[in-house]
RONU-746090 format. One line per 2 residues: number of its first residue (from 1); their letters; for each residue x, y, z of N, C-alpha, C, O. Coordinates in nm, 2 decimals, decimal comma, always signed. Layout:
NUM = a = X Y Z X Y Z X Y Z X Y Z  ... $
% end
This chain:
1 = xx = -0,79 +2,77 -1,56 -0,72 +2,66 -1,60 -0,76 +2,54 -1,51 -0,78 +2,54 -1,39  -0,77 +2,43 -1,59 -0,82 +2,34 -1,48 -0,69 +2,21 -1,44 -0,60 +2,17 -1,51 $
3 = xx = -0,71 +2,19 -1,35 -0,66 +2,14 -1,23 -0,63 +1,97 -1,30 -0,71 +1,89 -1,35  -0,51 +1,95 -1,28 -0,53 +1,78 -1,35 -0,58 +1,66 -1,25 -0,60 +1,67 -1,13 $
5 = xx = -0,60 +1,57 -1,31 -0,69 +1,44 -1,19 -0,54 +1,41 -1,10 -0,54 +1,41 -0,98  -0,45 +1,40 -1,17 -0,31 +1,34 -1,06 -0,28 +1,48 -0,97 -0,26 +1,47 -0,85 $
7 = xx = -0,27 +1,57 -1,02 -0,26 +1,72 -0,87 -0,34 +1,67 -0,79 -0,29 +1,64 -0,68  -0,48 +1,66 -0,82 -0,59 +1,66 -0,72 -0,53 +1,53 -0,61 -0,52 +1,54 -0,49 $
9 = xx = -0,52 +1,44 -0,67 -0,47 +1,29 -0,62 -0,38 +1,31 -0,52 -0,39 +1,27 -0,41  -0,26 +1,39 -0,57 -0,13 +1,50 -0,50 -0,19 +1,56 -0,35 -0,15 +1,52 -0,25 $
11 = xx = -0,30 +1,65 -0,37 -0,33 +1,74 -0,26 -0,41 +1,60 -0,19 -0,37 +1,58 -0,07  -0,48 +1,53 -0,22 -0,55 +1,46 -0,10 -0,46 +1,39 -0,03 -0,49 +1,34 +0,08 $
13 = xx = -0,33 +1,37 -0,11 -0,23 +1,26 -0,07 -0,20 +1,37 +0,08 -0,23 +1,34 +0,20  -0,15 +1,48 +0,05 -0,12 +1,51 +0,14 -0,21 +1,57 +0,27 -0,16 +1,60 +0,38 $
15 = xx = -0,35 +1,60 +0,24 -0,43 +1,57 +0,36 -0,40 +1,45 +0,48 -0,40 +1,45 +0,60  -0,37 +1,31 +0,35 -0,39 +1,19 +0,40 -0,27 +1,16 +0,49 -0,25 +1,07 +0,58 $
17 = xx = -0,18 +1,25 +0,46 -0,02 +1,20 +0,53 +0,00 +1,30 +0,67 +0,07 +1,27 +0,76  -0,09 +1,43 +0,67 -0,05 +1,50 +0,77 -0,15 +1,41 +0,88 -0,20 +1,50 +0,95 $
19 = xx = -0,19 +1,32 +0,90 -0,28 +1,23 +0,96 -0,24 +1,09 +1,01 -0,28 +1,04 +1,11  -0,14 +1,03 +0,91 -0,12 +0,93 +0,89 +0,00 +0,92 +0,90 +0,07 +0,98 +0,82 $
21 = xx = +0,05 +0,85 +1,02 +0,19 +0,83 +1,06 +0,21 +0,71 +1,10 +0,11 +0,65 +1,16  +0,34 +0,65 +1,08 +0,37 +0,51 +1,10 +0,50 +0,50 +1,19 +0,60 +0,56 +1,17 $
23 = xx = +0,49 +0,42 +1,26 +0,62 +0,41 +1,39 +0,67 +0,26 +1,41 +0,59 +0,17 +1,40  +0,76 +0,24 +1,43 +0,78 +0,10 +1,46 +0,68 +0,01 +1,51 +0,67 -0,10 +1,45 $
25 = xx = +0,62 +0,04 +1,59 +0,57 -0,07 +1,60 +0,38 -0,09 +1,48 +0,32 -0,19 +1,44  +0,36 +0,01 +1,46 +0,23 +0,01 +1,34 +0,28 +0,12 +1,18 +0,24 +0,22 +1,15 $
27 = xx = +0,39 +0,03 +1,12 +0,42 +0,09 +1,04 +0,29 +0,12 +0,91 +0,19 +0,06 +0,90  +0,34 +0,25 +0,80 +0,28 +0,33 +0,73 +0,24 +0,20 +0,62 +0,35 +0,19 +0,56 $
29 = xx = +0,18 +0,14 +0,58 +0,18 +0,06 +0,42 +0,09 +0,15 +0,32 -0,03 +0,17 +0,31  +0,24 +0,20 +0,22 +0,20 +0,32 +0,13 +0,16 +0,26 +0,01 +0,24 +0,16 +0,01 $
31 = xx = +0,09 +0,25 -0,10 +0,06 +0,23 -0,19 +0,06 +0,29 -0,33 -0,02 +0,38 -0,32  +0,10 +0,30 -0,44 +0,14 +0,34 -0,56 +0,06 +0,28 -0,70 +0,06 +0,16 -0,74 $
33 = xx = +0,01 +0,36 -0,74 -0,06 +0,28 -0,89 -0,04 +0,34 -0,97 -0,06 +0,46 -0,96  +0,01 +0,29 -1,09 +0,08 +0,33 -1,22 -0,06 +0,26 -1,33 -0,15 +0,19 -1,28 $
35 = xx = -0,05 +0,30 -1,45 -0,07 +0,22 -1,56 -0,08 +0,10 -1,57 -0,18 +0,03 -1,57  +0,09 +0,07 -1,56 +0,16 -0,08 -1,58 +0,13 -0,17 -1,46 +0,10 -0,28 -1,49 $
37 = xx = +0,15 -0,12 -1,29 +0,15 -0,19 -1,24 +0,12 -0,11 -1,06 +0,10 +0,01 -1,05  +0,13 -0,21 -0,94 +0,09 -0,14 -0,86 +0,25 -0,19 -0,73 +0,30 -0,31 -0,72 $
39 = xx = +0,28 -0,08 -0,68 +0,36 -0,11 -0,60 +0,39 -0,08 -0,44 +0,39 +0,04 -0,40  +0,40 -0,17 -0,37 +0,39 -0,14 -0,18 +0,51 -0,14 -0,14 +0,61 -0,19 -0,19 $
41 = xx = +0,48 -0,04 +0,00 +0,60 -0,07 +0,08 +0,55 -0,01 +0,24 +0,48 +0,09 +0,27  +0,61 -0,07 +0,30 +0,56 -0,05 +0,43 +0,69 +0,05 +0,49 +0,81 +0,05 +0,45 $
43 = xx = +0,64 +0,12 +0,59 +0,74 +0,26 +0,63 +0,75 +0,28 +0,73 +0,64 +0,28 +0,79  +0,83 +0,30 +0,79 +0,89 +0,32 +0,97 +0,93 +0,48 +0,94 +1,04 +0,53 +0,91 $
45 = xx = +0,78 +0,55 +0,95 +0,79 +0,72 +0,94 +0,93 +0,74 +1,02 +1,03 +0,79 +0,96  +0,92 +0,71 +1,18 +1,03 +0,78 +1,27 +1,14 +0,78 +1,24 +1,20 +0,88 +1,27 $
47 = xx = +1,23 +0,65 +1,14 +1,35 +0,63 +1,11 +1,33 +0,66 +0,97 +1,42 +0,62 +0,90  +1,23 +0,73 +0,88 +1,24 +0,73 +0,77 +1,33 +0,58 +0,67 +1,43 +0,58 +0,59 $
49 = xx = +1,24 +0,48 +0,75 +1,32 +0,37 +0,62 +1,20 +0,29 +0,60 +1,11 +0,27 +0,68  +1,21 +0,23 +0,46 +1,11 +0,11 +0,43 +1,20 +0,00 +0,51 +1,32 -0,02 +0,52 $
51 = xx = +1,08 -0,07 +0,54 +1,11 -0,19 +0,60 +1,08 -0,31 +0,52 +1,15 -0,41 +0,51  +0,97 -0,30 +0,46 +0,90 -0,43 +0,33 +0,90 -0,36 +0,20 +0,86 -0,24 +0,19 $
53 = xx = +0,93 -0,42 +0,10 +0,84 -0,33 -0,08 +0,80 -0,47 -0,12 +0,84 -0,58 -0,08  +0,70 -0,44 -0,22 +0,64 -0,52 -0,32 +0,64 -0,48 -0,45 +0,66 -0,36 -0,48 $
55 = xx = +0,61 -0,56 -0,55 +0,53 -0,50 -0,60 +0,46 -0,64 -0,76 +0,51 -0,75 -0,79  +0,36 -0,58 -0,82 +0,36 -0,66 -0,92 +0,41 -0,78 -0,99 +0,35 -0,88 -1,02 $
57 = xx = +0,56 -0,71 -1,03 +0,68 -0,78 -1,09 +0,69 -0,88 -1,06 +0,68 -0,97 -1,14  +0,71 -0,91 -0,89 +0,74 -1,00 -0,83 +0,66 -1,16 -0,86 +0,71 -1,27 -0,88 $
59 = xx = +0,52 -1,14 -0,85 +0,45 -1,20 -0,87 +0,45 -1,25 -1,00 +0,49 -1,16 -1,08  +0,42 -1,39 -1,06 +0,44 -1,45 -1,18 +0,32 -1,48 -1,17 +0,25 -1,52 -1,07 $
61 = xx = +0,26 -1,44 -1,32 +0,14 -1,45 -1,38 +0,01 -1,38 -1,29 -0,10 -1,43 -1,28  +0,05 -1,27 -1,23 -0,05 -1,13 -1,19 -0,06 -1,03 -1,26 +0,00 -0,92 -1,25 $
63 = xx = -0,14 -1,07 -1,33 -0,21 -0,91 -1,40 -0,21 -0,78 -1,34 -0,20 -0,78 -1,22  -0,23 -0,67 -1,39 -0,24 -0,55 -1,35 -0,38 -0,52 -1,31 -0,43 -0,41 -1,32 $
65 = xx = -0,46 -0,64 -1,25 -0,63 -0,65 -1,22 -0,66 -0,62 -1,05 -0,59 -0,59 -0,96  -0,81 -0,66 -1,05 -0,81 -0,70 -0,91 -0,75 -0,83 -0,83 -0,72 -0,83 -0,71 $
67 = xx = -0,73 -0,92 -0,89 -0,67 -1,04 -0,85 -0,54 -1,05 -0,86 -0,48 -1,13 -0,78  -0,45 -0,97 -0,95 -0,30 -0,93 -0,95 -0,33 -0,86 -0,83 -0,27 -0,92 -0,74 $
69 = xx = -0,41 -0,76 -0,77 -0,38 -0,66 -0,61 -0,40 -0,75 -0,52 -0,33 -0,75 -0,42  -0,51 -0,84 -0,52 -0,52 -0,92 -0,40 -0,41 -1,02 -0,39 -0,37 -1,05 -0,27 $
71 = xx = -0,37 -1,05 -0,45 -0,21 -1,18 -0,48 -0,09 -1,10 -0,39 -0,02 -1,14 -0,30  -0,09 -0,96 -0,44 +0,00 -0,85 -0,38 -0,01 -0,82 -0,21 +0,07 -0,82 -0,12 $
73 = xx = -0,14 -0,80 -0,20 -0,17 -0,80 -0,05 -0,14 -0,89 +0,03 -0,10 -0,88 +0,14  -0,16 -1,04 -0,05 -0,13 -1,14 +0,05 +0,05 -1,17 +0,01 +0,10 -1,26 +0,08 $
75 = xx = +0,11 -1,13 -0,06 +0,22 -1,14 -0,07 +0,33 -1,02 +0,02 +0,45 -1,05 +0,06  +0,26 -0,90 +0,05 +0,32 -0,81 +0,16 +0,28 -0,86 +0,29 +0,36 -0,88 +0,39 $
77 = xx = +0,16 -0,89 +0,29 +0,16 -1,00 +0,44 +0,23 -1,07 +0,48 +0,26 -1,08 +0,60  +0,26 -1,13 +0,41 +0,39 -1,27 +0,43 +0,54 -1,22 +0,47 +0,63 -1,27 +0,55 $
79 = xx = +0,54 -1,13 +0,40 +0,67 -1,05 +0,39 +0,67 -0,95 +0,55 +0,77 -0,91 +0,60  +0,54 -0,91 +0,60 +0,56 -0,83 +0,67 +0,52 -0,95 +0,83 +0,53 -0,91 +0,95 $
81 = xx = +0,49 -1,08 +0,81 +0,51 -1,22 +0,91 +0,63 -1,21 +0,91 +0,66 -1,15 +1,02  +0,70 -1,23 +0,87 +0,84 -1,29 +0,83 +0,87 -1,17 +0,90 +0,90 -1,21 +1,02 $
83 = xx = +0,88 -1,04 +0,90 +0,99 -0,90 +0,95 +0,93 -0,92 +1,08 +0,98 -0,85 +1,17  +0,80 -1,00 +1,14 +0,70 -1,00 +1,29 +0,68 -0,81 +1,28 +0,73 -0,73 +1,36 $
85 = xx = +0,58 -0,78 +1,16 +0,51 -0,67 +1,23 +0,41 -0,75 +1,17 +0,41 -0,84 +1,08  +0,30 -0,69 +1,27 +0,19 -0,74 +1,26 +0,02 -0,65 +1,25 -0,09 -0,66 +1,20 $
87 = xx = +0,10 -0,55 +1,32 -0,01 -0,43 +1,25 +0,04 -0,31 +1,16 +0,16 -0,28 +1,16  -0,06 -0,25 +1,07 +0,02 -0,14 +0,97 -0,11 +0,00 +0,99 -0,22 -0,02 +1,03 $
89 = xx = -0,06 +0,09 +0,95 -0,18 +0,18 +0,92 -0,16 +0,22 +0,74 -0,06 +0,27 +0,68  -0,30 +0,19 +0,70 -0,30 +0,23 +0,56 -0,30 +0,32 +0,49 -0,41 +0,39 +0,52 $
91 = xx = -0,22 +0,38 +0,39 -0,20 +0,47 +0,36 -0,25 +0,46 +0,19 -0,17 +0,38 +0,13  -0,34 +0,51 +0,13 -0,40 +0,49 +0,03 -0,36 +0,60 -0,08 -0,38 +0,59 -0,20 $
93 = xx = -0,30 +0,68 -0,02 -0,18 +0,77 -0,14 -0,31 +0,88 -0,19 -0,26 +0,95 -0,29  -0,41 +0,90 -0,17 -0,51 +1,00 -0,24 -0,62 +0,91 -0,33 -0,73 +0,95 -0,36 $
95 = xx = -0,58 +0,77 -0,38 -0,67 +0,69 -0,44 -0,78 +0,68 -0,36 -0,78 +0,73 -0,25  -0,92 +0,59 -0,44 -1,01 +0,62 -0,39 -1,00 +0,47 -0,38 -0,94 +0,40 -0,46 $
97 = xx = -1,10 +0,41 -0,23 -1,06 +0,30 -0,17 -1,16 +0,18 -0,25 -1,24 +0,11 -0,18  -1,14 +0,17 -0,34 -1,23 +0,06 -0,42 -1,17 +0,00 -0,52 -1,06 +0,06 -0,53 $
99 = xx = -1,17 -0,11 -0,60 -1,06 -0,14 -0,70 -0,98 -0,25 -0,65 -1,00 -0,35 -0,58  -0,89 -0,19 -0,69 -0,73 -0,27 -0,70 -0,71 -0,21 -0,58 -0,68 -0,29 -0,50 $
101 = xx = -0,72 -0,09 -0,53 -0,67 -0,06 -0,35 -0,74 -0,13 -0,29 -0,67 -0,20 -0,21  -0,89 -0,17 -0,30 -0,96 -0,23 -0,16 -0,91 -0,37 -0,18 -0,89 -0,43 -0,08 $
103 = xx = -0,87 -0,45 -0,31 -0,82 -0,57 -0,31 -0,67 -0,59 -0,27 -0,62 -0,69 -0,22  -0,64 -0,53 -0,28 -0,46 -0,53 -0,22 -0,52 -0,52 -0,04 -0,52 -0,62 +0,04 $
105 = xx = -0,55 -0,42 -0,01 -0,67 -0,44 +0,15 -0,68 -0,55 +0,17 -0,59 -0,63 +0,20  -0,80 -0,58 +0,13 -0,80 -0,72 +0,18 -0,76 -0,84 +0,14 -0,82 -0,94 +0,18 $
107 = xx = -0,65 -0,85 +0,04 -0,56 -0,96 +0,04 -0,47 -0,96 +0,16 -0,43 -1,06 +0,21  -0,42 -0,82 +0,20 -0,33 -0,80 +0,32 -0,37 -0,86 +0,46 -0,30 -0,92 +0,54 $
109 = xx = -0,49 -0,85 +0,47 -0,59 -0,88 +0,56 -0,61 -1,02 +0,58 -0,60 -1,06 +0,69  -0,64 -1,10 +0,47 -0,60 -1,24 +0,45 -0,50 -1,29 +0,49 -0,50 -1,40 +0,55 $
111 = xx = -0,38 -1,19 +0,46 -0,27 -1,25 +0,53 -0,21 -1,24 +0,62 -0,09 -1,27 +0,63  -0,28 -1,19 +0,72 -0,27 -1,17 +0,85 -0,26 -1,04 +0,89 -0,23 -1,02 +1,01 $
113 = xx = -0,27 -0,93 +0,80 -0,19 -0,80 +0,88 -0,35 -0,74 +0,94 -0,46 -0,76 +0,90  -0,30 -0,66 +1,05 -0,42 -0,60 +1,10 -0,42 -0,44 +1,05 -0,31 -0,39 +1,00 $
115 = x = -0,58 -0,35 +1,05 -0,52 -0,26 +0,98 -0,57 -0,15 +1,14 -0,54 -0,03 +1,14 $
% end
């Protein structure tokens, strides 16, 4: 029986998480892609709470493209100025880093966050 593309997505996710931890001061920025749309949120592993979300919706007149992810990147940036974190570690959820992930990257990047 074969294995579906989202399981696979599943298992690398969790290679990527036993690695990938976020603490107050360099929280987790987790990433999510649907069909419809793409959604962030940044994570304070130790206290298990989001600290920032994003996502799509928010943004007026952002497509579900590369330029809707880059709009998003620099829109969690802003959001993660404003809370003063200033560094995050990236958490790409099992996706592969090209696309709408590397552009949400570096729109983030643009907007000041370090990764």
């Amino acid at each position: 029986m074969k294995t579906s593309r989202n399981n696979l997505r599943l298992h690398r996710k969790k290679r990527i998480r036993a690695k990938v931890k976020g603490d107050s001061k360099t929280p987790r920025l987790a990433i999510f892609r649907s069909l419809k749309g793409i959604s962030v949120q940044v994570i304070d592993d130790t206290k298990g709470a989001t600290l920032v979300f994003g996502s799509l919706k928010e943004i007026k007149n952002a497509g579900n493209n590369l330029e809707g992810a880059k709009k998003l990147g620099i829109l969690i940036a802003k959001k993660c100025v404003e809370k003063k974190i200033s560094a995050v570690v990236y958490d790409r959820s099992g996706y592969k880093y090209h696309g709408k992930v590397k552009a949400l990257a570096e729109g983030a990047r643009e907007g000041g966050l370090k990764f």
